[in-house]
MIDRENLO-182055 format. One line per field, with one value per residue (C-alpha): x, y, z; residue number from 1. Coordinates in steps of 0.25 Angstrom, whole numbers, always signed. Example, Ala and Ser with C-alpha at 12.3 -4.5 7.8 and 13.67 -1.06 7.14 Angstrom:
BEGIN
X: +49, +55 $
Y: -18, -4 $
Z: +31, +29 $
n: 1, 2 $
This chain:
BEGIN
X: +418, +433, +438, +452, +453, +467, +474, +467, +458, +443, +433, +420, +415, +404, +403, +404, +393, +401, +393, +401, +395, +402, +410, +409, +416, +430, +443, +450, +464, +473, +491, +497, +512, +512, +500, +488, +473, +465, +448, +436, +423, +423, +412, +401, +411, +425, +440, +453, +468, +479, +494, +505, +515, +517, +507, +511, +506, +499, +487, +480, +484, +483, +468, +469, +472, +462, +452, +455, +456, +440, +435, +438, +433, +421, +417, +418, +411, +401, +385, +383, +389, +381, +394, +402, +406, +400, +383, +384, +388, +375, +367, +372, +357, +366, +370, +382, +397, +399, +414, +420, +432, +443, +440, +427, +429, +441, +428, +421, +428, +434, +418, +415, +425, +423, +407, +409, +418, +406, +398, +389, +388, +396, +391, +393, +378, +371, +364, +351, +349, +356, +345, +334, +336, +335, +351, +355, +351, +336, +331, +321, +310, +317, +316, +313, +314, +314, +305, +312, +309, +315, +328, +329, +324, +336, +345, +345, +351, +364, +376, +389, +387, +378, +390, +402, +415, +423, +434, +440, +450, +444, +442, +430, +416, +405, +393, +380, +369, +356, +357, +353, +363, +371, +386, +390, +403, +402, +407, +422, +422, +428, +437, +443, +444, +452, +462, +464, +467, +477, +482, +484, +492, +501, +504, +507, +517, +510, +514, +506, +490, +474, +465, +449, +438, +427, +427, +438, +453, +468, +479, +493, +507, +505, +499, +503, +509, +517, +506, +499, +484, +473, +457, +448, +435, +424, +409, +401, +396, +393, +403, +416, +414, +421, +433, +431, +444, +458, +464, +476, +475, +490, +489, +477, +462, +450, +435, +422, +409, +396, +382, +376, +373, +365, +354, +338, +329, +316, +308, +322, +330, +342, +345, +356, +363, +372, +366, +367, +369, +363, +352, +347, +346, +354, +365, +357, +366, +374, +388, +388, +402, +415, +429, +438, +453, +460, +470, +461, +451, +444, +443, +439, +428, +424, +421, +416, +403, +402, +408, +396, +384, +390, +391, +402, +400, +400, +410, +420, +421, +423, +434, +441, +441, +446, +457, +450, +451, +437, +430, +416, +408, +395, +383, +379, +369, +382, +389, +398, +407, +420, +421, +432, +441, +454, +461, +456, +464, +477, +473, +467, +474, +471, +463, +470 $
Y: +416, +418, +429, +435, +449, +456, +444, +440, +428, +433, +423, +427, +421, +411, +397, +393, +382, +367, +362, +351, +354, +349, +362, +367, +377, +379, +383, +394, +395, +407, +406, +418, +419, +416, +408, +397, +398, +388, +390, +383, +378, +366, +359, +371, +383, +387, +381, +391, +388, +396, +392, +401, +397, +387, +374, +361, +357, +372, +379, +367, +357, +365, +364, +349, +346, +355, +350, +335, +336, +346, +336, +326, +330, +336, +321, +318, +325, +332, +333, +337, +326, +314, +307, +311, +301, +312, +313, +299, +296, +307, +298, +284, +281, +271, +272, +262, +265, +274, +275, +290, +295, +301, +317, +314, +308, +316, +328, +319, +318, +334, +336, +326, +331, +345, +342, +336, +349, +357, +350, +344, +360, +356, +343, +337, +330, +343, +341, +338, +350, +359, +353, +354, +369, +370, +374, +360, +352, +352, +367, +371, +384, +396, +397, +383, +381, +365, +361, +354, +341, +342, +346, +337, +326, +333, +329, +316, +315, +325, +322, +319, +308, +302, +300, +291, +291, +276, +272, +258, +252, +256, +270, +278, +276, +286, +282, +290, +285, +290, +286, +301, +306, +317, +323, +337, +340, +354, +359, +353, +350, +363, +365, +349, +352, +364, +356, +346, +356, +362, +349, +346, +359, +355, +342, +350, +360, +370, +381, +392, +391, +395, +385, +387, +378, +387, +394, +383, +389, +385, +390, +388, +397, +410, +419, +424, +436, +426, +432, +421, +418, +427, +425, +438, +435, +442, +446, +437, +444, +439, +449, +452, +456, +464, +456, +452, +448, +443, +430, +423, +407, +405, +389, +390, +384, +392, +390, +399, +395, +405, +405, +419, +415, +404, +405, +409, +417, +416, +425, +434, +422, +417, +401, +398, +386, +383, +373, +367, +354, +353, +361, +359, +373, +383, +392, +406, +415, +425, +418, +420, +413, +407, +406, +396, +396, +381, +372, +365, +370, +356, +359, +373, +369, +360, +369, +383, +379, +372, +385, +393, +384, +387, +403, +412, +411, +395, +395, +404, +396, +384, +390, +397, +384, +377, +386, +387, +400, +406, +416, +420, +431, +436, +442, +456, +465, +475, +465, +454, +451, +444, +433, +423, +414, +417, +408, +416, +428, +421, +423, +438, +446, +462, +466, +478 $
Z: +393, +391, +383, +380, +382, +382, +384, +397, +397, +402, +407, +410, +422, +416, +412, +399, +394, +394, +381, +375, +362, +348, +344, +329, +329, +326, +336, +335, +333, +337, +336, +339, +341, +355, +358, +352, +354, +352, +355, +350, +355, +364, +372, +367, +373, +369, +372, +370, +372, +373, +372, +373, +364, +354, +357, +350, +334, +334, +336, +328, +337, +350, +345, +342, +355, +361, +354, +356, +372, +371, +362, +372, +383, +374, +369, +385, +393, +385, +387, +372, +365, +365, +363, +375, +386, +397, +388, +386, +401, +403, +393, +401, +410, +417, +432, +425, +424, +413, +407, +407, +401, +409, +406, +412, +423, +428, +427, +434, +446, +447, +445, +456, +464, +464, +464, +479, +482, +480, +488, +473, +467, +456, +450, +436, +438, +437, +424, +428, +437, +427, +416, +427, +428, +411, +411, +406, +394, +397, +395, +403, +400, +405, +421, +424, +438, +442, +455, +465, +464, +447, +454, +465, +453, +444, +457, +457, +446, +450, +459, +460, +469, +459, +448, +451, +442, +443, +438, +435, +426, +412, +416, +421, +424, +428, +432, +438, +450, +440, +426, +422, +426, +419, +420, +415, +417, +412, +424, +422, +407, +403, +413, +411, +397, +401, +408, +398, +388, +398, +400, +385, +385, +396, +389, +375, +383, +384, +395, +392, +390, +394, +390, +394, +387, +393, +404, +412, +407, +410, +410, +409, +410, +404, +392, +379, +387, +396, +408, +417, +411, +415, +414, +417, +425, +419, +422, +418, +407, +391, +385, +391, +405, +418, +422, +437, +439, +431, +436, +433, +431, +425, +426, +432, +428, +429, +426, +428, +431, +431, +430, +425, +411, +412, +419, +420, +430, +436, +445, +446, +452, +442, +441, +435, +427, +440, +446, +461, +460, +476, +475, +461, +458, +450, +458, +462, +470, +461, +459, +443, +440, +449, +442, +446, +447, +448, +444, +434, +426, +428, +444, +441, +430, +438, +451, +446, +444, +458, +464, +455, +458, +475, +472, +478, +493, +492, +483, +488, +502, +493, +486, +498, +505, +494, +488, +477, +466, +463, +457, +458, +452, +461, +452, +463, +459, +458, +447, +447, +462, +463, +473, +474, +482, +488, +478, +466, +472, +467, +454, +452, +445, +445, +434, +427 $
n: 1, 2, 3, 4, 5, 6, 7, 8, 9, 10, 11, 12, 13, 14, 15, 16, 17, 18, 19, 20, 21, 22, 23, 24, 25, 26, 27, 28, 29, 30, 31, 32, 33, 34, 35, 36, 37, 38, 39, 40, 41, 42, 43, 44, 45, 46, 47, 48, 49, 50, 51, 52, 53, 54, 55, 56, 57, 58, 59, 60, 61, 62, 63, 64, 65, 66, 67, 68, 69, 70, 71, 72, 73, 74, 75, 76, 77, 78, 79, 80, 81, 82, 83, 84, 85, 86, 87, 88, 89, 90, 91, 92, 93, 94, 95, 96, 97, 98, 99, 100, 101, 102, 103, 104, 105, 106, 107, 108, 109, 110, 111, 112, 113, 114, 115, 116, 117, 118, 119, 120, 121, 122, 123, 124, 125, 126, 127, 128, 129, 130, 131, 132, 133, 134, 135, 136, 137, 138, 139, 140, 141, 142, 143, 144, 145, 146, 147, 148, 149, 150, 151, 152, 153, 154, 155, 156, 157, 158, 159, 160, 161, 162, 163, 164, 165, 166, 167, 168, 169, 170, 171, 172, 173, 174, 175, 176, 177, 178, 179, 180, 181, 182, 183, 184, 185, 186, 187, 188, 189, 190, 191, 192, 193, 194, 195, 196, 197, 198, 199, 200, 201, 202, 203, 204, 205, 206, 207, 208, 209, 210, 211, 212, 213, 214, 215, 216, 217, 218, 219, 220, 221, 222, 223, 224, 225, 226, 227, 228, 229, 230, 231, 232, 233, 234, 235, 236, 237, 238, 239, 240, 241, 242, 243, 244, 245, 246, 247, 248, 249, 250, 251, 252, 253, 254, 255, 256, 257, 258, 259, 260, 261, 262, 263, 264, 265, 266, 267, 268, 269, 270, 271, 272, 273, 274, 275, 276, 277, 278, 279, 280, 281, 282, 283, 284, 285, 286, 287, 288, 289, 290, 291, 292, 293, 294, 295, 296, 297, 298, 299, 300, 301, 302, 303, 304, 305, 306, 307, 308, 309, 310, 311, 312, 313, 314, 315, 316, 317, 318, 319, 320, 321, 322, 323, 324, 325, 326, 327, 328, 329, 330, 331, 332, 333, 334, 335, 336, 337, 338, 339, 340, 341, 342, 343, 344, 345, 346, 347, 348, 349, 350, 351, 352 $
């Protein structure tokens, strides 16, 4: 959830539901003396720009452009739109070559890659466990628990090692071991979209912007008030929270990944709709959400929840080990606890 309060962008520290639904509503244009806003729904959440300064062709056309790089990626990847490459790739029951544009596929392998960093806790085969458990497309009655032998049924049907991306002279193919199999690139999609809106921006001359679709942001030079960007982390709470810590991300990426809202309990034991990919099951220590700081916000969309479904301890090793800036929220029967990596250091500012 992403507010501006005082100037300050504020993130709670929650995922935000990657839908790619159609999008009825209509944006929201804001141009004030020295900056544009442009926001609106997109793939069944919320996008917003900022840009310091004149943008080219105006406020209109600043939502133009937006709108043609989302719906683009929108009429890729979704698993809404009967239409999109992605559900009809989904709907293929054919272990054949299947043609891929080049957005999806370049999620592919940062999904891939980063899947085989976490050792398989981040992987974009999930689907059929996440439907298993009833937090997928397939809903269950409330408190389903699958027996061992659905999950390991369920199993067969998800890995990493089980999809393979080819490339030849006409472009790229993807292609899957089990003809029921499905990919959801929720986990990247946001955060890709993110980039190519940056990346759009940078083409266009722009010096000075934020841009988030969701919970994935980037940023670039500085604010209205010539400051670097800064985003509050707060409690993950459904109005505005206690902020945990203020960072600066000036040309930075960030995304957030968390699991306290969506979830059931049985027999005083939460399971929640983070799923582990190796054991089948949903995530149950107490890590609620994990923020991470990077150079792309495809990288950092693509890894929050790997480093959520690991929890703190896991994660925090991983991060220190490979330099990597994160930020992980605790649930104590005291409240909320900090936790981060060294990295994240560089980029706290004191809260005043």
């Amino acid at each position: 959830m992403i507010r501006n309060i005082f100037g300050v962008i504020c993130i709670a520290a929650i995922i935000v539901a990657f839908a790619f639904m159609n999008n009825s509503k209509t944006s929201e244009i804001i141009e004030q003396k020295n900056k544009t806003e442009v926001s609106g729904p997109i793939f069944g959440t919320q996008y917003g720009i900022t840009v310091i300064g004149d943008y080219p062709g105006g406020s209109a056309k600043l939502e133009q452009d937006a709108m043609q790089v989302l719906n683009r990626i929108n009429d890729e990847i979704s698993t809404f739109n009967k239409n999109s490459e992605l559900y009809k790739f989904n709907d293929f029951q054919s272990t054949e070559p299947y043609p891929v544009s080049e957005d999806t596929a370049l999620m592919i392998i940062e999904s891939m890659r980063v899947g085989k960093m976490l050792n398989g806790v981040m992987d974009i085969t999930v689907g059929p466990l996440v439907d298993l458990w009833g937090f997928g497309h397939i809903k269950k009655e409330e408190g389903f628990i699958p027996s061992d032998d659905e999950i390991a049924e369920a199993k067969k049907l998800v890995g990493l090692d089980k999809i393979h991306l080819e490339f030849n002279y006409s472009g790229s193919t993807l292609r899957k071991d089990h003809p029921g199999m499905r990919v959801d690139l929720a986990t990247i999609g946001e955060g890709y979209a993110a980039d190519q809106l940056a990346k759009m921006l940078d083409y266009r001359g722009i010096n000075n912007y934020l841009v988030h679709v969701a919970g994935a942001m980037r940023s670039k030079g500085f604010n209205a008030s010539g400051a670097p960007w800064k985003i509050v982390i707060e409690e993950p709470e459904d109005t505005i929270g206690k902020p945990h810590a203020l960072i600066d991300i000036h040309n930075m990426a960030v995304s957030t990944a968390g699991s306290y809202r969506n979830y059931f309990e049985k027999n005083g034991k939460r399971f929640s709709h983070a799923i582990n990919p190796n054991t089948g099951a949903p995530i149950s220590h107490n890590t609620v959400s994990v923020t991470v700081i990077g150079d792309s916000a495809t990288f950092t969309d693509a890894i929050d929840t790997g480093l959520l479904v690991m929890g703190a301890d896991q994660a925090l090793v991983f991060a220190n080990e490979n330099n990597i800036a994160i930020y992980c929220l605790v649930k104590t029967k005291d409240g909320f606890k900090a936790r981060y990596s060294r990295a994240f250091k560089n980029y706290l500012v004191p809260i005043k």
